[in-house]
SEDO-13256 format. One line per 8 residues: number of its first residue (from 1); their letters; for each residue x negated, y, z negated of C-alpha. Coordinates in pm, whole numbers, plus 50000, padded with zeros to 5 digits. Each point is the difference from the previous one (the first is absolute). Example, Ala and Ser with C-alpha at 12.3 -4.5 7.8 and 13.67 -1.06 7.14 Angstrom:
% SEDO-13256
1	as	48770:49550:49220 | 49863:50344:50066 .
//
This chain:
% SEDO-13256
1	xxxxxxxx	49807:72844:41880 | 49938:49970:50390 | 49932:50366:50145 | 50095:49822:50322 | 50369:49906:49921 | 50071:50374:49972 | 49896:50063:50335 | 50166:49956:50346 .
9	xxxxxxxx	49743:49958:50277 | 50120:50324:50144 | 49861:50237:49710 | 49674:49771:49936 | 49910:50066:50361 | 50132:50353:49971 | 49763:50084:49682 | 49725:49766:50178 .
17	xxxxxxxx	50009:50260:50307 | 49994:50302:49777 | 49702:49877:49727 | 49796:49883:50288 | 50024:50296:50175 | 49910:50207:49667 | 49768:49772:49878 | 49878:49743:50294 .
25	xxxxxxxx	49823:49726:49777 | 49852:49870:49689 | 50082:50047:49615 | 50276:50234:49865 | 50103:50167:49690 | 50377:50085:49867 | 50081:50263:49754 | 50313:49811:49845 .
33	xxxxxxxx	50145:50186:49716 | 50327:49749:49995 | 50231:50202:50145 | 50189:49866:50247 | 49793:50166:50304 | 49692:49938:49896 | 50110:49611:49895 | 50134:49990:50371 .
41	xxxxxxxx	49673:50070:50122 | 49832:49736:49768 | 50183:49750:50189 | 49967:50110:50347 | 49669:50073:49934 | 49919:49629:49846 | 50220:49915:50322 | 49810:50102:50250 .
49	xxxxxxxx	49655:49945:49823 | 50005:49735:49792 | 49657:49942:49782 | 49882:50376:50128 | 50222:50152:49753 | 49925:50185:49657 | 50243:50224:49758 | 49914:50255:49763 .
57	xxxxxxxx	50263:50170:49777 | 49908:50339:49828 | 50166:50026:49635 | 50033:50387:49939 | 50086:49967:49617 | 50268:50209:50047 | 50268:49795:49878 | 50023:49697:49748 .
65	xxxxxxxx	50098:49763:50206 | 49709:50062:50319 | 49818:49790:49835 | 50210:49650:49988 | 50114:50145:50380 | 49641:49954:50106 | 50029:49666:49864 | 50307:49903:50199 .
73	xxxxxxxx	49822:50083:50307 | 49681:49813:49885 | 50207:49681:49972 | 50201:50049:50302 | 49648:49997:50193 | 49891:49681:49814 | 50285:49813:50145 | 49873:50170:50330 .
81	xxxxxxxx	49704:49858:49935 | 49857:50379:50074 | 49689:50144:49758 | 50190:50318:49811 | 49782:50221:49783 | 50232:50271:49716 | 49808:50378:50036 | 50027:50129:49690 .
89	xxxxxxxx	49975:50434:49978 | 50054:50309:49856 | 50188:50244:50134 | 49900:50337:49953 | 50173:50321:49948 | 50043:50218:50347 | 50194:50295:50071 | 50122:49824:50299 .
97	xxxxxxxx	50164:49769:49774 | 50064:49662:49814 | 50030:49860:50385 | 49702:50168:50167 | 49786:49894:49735 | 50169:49622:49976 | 49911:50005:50374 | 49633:50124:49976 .
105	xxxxxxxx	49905:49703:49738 | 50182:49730:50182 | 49837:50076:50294 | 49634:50040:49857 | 50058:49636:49843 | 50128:49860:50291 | 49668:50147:50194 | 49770:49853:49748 .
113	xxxxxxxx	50162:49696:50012 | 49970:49952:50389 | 49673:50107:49989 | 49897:49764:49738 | 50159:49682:50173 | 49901:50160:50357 | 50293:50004:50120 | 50048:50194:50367 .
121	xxxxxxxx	50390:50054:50004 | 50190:50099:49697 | 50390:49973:50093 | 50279:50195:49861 | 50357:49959:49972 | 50112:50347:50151 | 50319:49961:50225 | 50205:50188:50213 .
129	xxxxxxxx	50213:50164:49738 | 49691:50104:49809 | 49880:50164:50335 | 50362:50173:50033 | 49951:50144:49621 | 49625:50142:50017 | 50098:50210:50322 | 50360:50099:49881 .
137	xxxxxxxx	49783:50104:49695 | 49736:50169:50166 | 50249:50136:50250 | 50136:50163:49679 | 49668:50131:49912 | 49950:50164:50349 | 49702:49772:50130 | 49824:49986:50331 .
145	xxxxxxxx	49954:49765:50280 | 49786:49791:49792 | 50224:49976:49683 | 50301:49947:50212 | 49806:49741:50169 | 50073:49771:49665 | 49813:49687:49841 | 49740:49904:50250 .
153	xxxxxxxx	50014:49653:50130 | 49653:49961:49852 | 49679:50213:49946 | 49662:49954:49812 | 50046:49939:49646 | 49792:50335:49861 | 50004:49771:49651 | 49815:49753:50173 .
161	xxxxxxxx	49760:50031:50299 | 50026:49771:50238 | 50369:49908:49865 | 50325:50035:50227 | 50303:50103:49865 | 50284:49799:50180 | 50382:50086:50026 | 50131:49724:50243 .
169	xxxxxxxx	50317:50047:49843 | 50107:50301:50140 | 50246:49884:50235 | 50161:49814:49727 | 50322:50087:49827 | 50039:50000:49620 | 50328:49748:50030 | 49812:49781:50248 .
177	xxxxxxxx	49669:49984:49731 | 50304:49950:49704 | 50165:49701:50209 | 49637:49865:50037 | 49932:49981:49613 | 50341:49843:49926 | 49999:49705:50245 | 49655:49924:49858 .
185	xxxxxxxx	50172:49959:49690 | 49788:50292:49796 | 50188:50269:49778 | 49755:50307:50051 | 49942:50278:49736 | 50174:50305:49996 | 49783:50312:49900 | 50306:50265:49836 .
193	xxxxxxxx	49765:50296:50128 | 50155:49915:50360 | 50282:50152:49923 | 49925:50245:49752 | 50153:50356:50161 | 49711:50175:49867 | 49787:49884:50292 | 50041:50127:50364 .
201	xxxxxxxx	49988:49653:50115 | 50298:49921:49881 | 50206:50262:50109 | 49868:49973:50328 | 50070:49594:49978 | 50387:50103:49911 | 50004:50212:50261 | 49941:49687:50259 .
209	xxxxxxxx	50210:49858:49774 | 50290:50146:50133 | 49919:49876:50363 | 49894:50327:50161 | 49715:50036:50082 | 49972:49650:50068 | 49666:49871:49882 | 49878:49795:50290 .
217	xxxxxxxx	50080:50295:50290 | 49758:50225:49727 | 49737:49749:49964 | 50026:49955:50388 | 49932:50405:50022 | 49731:49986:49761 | 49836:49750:50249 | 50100:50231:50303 .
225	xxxxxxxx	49790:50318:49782 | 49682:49785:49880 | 49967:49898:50365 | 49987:50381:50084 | 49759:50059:49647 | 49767:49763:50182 | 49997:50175:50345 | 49939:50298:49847 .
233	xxxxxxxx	49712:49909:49744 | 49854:49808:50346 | 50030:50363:50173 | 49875:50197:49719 | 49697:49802:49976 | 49900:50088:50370 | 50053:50341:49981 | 49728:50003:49660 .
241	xxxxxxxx	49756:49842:50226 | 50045:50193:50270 | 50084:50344:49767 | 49827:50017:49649 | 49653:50095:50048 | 49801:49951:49700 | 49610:50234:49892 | 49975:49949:49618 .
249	xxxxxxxx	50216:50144:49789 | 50141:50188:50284 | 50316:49824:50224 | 50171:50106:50299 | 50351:49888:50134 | 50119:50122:50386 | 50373:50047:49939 | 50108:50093:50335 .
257	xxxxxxxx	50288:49882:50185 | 50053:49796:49687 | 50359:49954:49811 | 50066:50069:49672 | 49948:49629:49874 | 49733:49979:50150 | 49782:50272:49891 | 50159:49857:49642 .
265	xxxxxxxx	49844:49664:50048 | 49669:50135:50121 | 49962:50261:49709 | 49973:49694:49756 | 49828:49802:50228 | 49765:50310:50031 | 49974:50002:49612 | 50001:49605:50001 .
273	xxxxxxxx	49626:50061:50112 | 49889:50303:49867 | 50081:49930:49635 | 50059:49593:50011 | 50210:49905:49654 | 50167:50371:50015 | 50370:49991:49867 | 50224:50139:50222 .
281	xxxxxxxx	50346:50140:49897 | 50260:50001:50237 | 50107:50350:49930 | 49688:50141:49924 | 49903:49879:50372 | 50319:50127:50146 | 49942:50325:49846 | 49613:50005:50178 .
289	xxxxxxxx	50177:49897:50355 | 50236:50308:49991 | 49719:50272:49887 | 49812:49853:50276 | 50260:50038:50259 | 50063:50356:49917 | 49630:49991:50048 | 49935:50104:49610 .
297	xxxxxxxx	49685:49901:49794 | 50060:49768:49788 | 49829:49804:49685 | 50061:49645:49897 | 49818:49813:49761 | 49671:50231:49994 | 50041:50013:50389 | 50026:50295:50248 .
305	xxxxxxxx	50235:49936:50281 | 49995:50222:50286 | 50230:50008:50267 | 49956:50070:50410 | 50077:49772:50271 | 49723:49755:49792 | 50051:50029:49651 | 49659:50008:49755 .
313	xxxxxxxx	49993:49858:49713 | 49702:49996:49749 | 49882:50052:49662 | 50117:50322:49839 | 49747:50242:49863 | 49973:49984:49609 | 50176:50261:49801 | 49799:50285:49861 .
321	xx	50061:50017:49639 | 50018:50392:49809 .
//
């Protein structure tokens, strides 16, 4: 098997342009679980990297046959000539569900992993129409900017410091990753859970199904929003510097003048350094933002807030018992 005779000079050079501006040099990894987008980006990635390349498949033990799956994929990357490691977990019970959890132990493995063979750049095979489902889903679920914004093009890896987690597939349709696979000659693995109703994934990817919303115009928007997430983090983290004042356990935050999402962002930045490692629900925080514009005191979280045209926040006195 030649990676190569899959792909036209057009889409190396176009994946070339996208990894190198993710991911500018040096050694990669690929999270392949051999289905056909994540096989797609085995080759592309052996493509444009050939010799900096290394594969790791995570077998969830969730169905009988992962297990000779992960052994497709291991062989497929010997004929690559590409060093593939099989992650072996458990996946736990969570209230979030049988997907959350699968999720959460896939991605600790794949952390370890990259940290272990120091790899900077883990890639994974997340396309357009995977960015069309997430914000169709969390559109459903009545996110923010932020959720809206979709799968980021990359971000730290919080499994692994010092890890990147790279997307340079996102401008890639599903049909254009299938035709990839096929011309190399590969028949990829088909996991039955992707179309499994149960799961809002899949009503949301039978919904682009139909042709409206078309995926590539809703990945395009989800670009058009993170670009806008990013201006406003950028904002938000002038106004703290110029607005939180910190003595203690004690924080101030000047509010004036300031918009709604703004005095949002700065709250939790406010709380971000008062009580570093604090959880902070979206609702619960909501809740804070509108006692404090109808300039109410407030608790959170064992602290007073109190409003005025510079909101105090600080430790709340203890109780008395009897």
């Amino acid at each position: 098997m030649d990676a190569r005779t899959a792909l036209t000079a057009d889409r190396r050079a176009r994946f070339e342009a996208a990894l190198d501006a993710l991911a500018p040099a040096g050694g990669i990894g690929v999270a392949v679980s051999g289905g056909p987008d994540s096989l797609a980006l085995l080759l592309l990635a052996e493509a444009a990297r050939p010799g900096l390349v290394s594969a790791a498949t995570v077998d969830h033990g969730l169905r009988p046959e992962a297990t000779d799956e992960a052994s497709m994929v291991s062989e497929t990357c010997r004929t690559l000539a590409i060093p593939h490691a099989i992650l072996r977990v458990t996946v736990a019970d969570d209230p979030a569900g049988v997907q959350a959890a699968a999720r959460k132990a896939r991605y600790a493995a794949l952390g370890l992993w990259a940290g272990q063979q120091e790899i900077g750049a883990l890639l994974t095979a997340h396309h357009a129409d995977d960015q069309a489902e997430t914000v169709l889903m969390r559109l459903a679920r009545g996110a923010g900017l932020s959720g809206l914004a979709g799968i980021r093009r990359s971000r730290p890896f919080s499994e692994a410091p010092g890890v990147t987690l790279i997307r340079p597939l996102l401008d890639w349709t599903k049909a254009e990753l299938e035709e990839l696979v096929a011309a190399a000659g590969i028949e990829p693995i088909r996991d039955p859970s992707n179309t499994d109703p149960r799961y809002d994934r899949t009503r949301a990817r039978a919904l682009l199904a139909g042709g409206w919303p078309e995926a590539a115009r809703v990945a395009a928007a989800a670009d058009h929003l993170a670009e806008s997430e990013e201006a406003l983090v950028w904002i938000a983290q002038k106004l703290a510097d110029e607005r939180i004042r910190m003595d203690g356990e004690t924080a101030t935050l000047d509010v004036s003048g300031l918009p709604r999402e703004l005095r949002r962002r700065l709250l939790l930045a406010l709380f971000a350094r008062l009580a570093p490692g604090m959880e902070m629900r979206g609702d619960a925080v909501d809740r804070l933002l509108q006692s404090l514009d109808a300039q109410t005191v407030a608790t959170l979280s064992g602290f007073r807030c109190a409003p005025s045209p510079i909101w105090r926040v600080s430790r709340a006195a203890p109780r008395r018992s009897g």
